[in-house]
C-alpha positions, 0 to 999 in steps of 0.5 A, spaced: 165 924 293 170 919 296 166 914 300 171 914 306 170 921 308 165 923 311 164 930 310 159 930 316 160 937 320 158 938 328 156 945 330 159 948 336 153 946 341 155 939 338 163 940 338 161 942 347 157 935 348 162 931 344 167 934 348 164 933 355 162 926 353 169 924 352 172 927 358 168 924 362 169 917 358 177 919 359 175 920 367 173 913 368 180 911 370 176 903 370 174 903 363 181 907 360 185 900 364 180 896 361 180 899 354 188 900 354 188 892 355 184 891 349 189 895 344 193 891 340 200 893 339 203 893 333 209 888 330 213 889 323 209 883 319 213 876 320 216 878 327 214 875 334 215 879 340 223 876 341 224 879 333 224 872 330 222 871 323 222 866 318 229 868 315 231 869 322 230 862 324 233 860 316 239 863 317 240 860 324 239 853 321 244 854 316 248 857 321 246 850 325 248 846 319 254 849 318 257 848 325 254 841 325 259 839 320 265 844 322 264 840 329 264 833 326 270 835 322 275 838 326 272 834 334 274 841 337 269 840 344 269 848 343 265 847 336 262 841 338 258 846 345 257 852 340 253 847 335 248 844 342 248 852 343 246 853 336 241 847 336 237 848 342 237 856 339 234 853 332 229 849 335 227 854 340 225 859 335 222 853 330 218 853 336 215 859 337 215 861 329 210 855 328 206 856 334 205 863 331 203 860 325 198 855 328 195 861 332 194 864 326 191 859 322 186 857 328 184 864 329 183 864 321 178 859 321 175 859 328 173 867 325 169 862 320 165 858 324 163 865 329 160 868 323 154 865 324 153 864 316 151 857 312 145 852 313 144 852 319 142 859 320 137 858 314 130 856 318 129 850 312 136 847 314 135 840 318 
């Protein structure tokens, strides 16, 4: 037997409660919002909510790096411009992908300290 299934069955009589639980679950326009807000939305992994990932933010700092040198090079204003452009848009996502990781790291060990496990749960621990 597969220890994820669960191999339960409802009777009819059942099935008619169930139904009417969750149809009046679903009529509570309130708890619906509420619980509509508490879904999480699911992204591709290492993508934020404007699509930048780590090897988007690579490719731009090498695209930046690039045009630093390129601009150097020939003192065109076109290309001095397009590198300020292209290093304000580095720096921007750099931001945010490392505000994301920091999110990440934090919520990971705020997770540990909630748990409620260690010594001081233990009724002989000072």
């Amino acid at each position: 037997m597969d220890p994820g299934r669960d191999d339960a069955r409802l009777s009819e009589r059942e099935r008619r409660i169930l139904d009417e639980i969750e149809g009046a679950l679903r009529a509570d326009e309130p708890l619906e919002r509420s619980l509509s807000t508490m879904r999480r939305h699911q992204r591709a992994p290492g993508v934020t909510g404007l699509g930048v990932s780590t090897a988007g933010v690579a490719f731009l700092g090498a695209l930046t790096a690039a045009l630093l040198v390129v601009a150097v090079a020939t003192e065109a204003p076109a290309l001095i411009w397009a590198f300020a452009a292209a290093w304000v848009l580095t720096l921007v996502c750099l931001l945010r992908l490392l505000i994301r990781w920091a999110g990440r790291f934090s919520r990971r060990g705020a997770g540990a300290d909630d748990r409620g496990d260690g010594d001081r749960d233990r009724p002989d621990a000072d």
